[in-house]
C-alpha positions as CSV (number, residue, x, y, z in Angstrom):
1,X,-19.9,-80.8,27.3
2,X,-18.9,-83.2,24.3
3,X,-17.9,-87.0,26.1
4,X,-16.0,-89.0,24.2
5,X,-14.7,-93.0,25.2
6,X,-12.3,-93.9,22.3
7,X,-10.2,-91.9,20.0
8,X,-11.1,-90.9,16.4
9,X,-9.5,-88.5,14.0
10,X,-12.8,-86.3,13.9
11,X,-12.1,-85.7,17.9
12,X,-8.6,-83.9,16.9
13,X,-8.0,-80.6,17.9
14,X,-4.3,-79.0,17.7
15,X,-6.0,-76.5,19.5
16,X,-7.1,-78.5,23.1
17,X,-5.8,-77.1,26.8
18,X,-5.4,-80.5,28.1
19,X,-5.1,-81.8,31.5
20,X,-5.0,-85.5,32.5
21,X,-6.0,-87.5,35.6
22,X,-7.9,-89.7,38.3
23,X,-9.7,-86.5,39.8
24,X,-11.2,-88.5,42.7
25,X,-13.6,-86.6,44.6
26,X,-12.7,-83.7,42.3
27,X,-12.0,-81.7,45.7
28,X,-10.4,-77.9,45.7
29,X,-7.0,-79.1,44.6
30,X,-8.4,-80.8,41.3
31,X,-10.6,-77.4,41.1
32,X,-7.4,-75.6,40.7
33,X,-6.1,-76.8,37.9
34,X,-9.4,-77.0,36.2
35,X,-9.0,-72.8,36.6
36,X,-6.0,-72.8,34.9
37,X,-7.1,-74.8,32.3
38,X,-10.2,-72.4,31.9
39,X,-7.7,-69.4,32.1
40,X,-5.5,-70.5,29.1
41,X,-8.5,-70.9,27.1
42,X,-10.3,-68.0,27.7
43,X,-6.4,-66.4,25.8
44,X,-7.3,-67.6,22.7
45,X,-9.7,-69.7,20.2
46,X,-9.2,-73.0,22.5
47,X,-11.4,-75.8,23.9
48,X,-10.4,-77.3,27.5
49,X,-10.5,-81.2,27.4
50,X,-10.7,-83.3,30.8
51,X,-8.8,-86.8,29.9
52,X,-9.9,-89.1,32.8
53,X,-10.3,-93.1,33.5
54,X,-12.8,-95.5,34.2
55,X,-12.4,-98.1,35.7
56,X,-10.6,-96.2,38.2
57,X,-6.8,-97.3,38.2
58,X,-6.4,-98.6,41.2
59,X,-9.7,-101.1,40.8
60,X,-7.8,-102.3,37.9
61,X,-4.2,-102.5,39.7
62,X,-4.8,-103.0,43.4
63,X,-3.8,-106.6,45.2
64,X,-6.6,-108.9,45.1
65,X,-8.8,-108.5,48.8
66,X,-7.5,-104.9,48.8
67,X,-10.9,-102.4,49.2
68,X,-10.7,-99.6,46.9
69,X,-12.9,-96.7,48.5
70,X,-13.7,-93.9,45.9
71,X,-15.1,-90.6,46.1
72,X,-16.7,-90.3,43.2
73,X,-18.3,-92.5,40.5
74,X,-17.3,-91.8,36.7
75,X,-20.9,-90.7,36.6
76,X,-20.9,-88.2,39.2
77,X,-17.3,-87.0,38.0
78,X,-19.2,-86.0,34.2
79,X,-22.1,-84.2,36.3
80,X,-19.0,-81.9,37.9
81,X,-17.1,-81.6,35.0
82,X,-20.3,-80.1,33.3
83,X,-20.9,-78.0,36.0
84,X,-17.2,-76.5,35.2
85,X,-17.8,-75.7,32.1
86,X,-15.3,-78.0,30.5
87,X,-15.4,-78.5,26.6
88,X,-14.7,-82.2,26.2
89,X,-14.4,-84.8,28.9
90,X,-12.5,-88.0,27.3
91,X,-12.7,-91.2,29.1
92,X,-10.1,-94.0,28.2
93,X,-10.7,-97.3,29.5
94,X,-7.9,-98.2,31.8
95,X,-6.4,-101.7,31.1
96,X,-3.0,-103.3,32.5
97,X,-1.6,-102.4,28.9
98,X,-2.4,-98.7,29.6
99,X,-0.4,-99.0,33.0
100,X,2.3,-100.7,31.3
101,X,2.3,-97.5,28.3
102,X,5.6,-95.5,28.6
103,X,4.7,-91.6,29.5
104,X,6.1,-90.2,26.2
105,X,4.0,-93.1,24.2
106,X,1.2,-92.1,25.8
107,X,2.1,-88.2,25.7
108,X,1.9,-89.1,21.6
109,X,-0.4,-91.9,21.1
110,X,-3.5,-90.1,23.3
111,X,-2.4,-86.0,23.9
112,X,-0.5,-85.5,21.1
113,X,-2.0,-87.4,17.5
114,X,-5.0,-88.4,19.2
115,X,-7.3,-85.9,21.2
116,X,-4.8,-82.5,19.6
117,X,-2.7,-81.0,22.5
118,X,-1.6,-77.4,22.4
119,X,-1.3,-76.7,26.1
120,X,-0.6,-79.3,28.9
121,X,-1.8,-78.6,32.8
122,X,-0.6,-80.8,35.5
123,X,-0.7,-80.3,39.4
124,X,2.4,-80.8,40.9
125,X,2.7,-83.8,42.1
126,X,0.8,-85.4,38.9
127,X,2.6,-88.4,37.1
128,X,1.7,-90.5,34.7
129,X,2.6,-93.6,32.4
130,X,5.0,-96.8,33.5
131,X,6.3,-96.4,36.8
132,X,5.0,-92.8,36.8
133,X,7.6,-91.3,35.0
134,X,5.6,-88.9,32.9
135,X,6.2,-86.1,35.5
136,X,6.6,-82.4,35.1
137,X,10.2,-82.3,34.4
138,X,10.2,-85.1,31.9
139,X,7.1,-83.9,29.8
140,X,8.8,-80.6,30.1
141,X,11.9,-81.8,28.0
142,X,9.5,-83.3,25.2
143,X,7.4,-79.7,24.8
144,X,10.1,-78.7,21.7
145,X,9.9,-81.8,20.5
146,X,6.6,-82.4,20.0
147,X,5.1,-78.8,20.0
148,X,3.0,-77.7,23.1
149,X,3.4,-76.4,26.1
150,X,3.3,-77.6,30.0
151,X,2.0,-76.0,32.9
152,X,2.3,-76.8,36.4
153,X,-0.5,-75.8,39.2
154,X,1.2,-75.4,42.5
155,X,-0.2,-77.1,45.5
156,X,-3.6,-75.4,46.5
157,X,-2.8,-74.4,50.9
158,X,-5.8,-74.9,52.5
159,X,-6.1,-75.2,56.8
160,X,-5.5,-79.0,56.1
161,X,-4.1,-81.5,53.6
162,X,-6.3,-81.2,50.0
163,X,-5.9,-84.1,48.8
164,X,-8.1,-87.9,48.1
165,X,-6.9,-89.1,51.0
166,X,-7.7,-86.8,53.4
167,X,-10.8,-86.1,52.6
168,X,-11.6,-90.2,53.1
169,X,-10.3,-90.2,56.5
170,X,-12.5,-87.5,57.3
171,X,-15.5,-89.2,55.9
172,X,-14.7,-92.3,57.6
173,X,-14.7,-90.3,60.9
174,X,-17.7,-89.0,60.1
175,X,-16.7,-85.0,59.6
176,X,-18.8,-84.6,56.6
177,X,-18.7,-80.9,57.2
178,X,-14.7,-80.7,57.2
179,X,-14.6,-83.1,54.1
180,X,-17.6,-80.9,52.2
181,X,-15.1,-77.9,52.9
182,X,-12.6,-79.6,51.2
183,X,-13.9,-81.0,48.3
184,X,-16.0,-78.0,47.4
185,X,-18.9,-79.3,47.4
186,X,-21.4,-81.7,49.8
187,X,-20.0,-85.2,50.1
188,X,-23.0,-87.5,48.5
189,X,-23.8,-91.2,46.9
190,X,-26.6,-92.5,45.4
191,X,-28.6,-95.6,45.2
192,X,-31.9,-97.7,44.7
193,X,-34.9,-97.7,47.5
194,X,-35.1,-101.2,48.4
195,X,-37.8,-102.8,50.6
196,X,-36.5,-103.5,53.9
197,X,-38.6,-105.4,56.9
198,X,-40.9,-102.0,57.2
199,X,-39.6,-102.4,60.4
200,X,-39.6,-98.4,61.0
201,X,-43.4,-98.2,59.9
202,X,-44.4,-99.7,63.4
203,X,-43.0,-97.2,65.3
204,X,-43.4,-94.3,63.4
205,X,-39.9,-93.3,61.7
206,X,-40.7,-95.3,58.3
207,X,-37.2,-95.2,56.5
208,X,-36.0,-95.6,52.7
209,X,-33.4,-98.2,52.5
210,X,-30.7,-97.5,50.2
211,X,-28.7,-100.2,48.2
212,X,-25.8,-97.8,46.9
213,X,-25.2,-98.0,43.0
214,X,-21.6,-97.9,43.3
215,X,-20.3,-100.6,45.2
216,X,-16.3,-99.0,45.7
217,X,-18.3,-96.1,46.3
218,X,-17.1,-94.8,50.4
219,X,-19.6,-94.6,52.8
220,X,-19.2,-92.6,55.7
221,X,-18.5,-93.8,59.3
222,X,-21.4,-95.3,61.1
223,X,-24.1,-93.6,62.9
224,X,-26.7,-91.1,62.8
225,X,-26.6,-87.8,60.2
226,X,-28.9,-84.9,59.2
227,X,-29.0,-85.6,55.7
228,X,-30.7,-83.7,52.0
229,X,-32.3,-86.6,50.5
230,X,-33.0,-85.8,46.5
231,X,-35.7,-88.5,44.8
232,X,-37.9,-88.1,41.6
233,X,-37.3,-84.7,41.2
234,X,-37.1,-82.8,44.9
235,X,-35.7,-82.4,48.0
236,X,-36.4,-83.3,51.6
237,X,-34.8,-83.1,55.2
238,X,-34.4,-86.2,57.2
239,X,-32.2,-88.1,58.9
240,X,-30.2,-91.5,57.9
241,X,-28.9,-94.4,59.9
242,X,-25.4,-96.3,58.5
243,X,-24.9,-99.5,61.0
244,X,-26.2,-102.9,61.8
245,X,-29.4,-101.7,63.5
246,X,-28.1,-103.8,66.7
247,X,-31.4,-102.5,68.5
248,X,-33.7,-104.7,66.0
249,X,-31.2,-107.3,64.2
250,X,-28.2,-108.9,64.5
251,X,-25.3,-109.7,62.3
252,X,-22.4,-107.9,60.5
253,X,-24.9,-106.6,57.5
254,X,-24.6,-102.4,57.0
255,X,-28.0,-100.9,56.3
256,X,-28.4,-97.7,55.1
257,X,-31.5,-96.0,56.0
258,X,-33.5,-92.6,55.5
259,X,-36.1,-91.4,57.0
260,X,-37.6,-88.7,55.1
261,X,-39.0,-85.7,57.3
262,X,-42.9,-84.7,56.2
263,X,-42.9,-87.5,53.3
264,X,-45.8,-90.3,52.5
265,X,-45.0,-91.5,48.9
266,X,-44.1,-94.9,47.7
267,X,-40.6,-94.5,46.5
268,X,-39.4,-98.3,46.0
269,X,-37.8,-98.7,43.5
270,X,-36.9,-95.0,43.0
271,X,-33.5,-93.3,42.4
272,X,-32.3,-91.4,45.6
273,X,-29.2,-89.2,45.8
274,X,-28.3,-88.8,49.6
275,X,-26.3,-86.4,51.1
276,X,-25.4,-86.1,54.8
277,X,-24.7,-82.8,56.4
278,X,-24.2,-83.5,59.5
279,X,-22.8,-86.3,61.8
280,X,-25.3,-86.6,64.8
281,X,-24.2,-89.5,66.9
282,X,-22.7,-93.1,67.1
283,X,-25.2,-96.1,66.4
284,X,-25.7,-98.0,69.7
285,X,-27.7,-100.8,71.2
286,X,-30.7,-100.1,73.1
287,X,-32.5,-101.6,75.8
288,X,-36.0,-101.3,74.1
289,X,-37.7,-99.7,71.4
290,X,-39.5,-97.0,73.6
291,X,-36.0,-96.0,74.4
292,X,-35.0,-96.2,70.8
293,X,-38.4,-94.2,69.5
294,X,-37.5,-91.6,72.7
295,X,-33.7,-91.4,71.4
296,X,-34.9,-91.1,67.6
297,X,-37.5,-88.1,68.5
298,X,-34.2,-86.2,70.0
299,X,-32.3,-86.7,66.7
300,X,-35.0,-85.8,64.5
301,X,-34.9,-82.7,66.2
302,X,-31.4,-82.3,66.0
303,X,-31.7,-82.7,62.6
304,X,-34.6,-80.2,61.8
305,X,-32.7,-77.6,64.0
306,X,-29.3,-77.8,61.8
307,X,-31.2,-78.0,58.4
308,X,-33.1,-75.0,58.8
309,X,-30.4,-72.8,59.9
């Protein structure tokens, strides 16, 4: 996959099945139209181009003290868009004079005379331009005009709503196995090892705490998970705690740590991609730390057992 971040006559292609969007999460519904997009090109002698936006729009538009909670990182969108086999992913800087561009000057200015546009996808509630008025109906009218063609992807029907939103509830209730369902694929962020107060070491469940990369990126609803942990090249089962450790600290702080089952390296430092699978329990206070050592022994087993099913 070819990325490109500005347009330049050498990029054009007349021949490009183009569709455009935020692709959040890049959950089933997104994976839809990124079929239909594959199918048209697989008709002919076409390449399939991905126009996305970084910063994400709404970082860029949203009312200042508003928390913007994102499901993916523009990094983490390119790794999926590879994995789909997509030809070109462009990424246009979004800018308040990009939100203020009309839908047919951006139709012409970007699709059209800059990236080559023979084919147009959309799902079907996709907008796009000032005030959102570059909808199916309207790009529809312009296809004579300016020579392509528009398709629409129906909604995809799943047992719930596919959609960004949804799938943040869910993670913020901590169903990470109804959100993986969802967004076809394991829900995941990743981060830095930090040193922490080793606090863990001294009673046996040494953890790796995580300072995510991506600060809008959304963290799941606090507690305990069994969780795929991915650092310098492998994976391991363990176990993470999201919450303010009320055992062992006080204070509003969220900490994010991991312990790593049947692991002794020094990982500080380190890149670690985490990935919980499943929501164990709410984080609570406990009386002492036998009681917590006692509690953490049942989750670790908990954990084991559903990872090695």
């Amino acid at each position: 996959m070819v990325i490109y971040r500005n347009l330049d006559k050498s990029h054009y292609d007349k021949n490009s099945i183009v569709t455009v969007g935020t692709f959040d999460g890049v959950h089933l519904g997104h994976r839809e139209i990124i079929s239909k997009v594959s199918e048209l090109r697989s008709r002919g002698n076409f390449r399939s181009v991905v126009v996305t936006f970084d910063p994400h729009p709404q970082l860029v538009l949203r009312n200042k003290g508003h928390k913007i909670l994102l499901l993916s990182s523009i990094e983490e969108k390119i790794e999926i868009f590879g994995k789909l086999g997509i030809d070109v992913l462009y990424i246009l800087p979004f800018t308040h004079e990009l939100a203020e561009t009309h839908a047919e000057d951006f139709l012409v200015k970007y699709l059209v005379n800059g990236i080559g546009l023979s084919h147009l996808v959309l799902g079907f509630d996709h907008s796009f331009g000032k005030n959102r008025e570059g909808n199916f109906e309207t790009l529809s009218s312009l296809t004579g005009k300016y020579g392509f063609e528009v398709h629409k992807v129906e909604e995809f029907k799943g047992d719930t709503s596919i959609n960004s939103t949804a799938i943040r509830k869910l993670l913020l209730a901590g169903e990470v196995g109804q959100a993986a369902k969802i967004l076809g694929s394991d829900y995941s962020f990743s981060g830095t090892v930090v040193k922490g107060d080793r606090r863990g070491n001294t009673i046996g469940f040494p953890t790796a705490n995580v300072q995510v990369a991506d600060e809008h990126k959304l963290i799941p609803k606090n507690g305990v998970y069994a969780v795929l942990a991915e650092t310098e090249g492998a994976v391991y089962k363990g176990m993470m705690n999201i919450g303010h450790r009320p055992t062992v600290s006080e204070g509003q702080n969220i900490f994010i740590e991991v312990n790593l089952f049947d692991f002794d390296k020094d990982i500080y430092g380190k890149s670690i991609k985490v990935t919980p699978r499943k929501y164990i329990r709410e984080e609570r206070k406990f009386s002492s730390l036998d009681e917590l050592v006692g509690q953490l022994n049942e989750d670790k087993k908990e954990c084991i057992n559903f990872l090695t099913k």
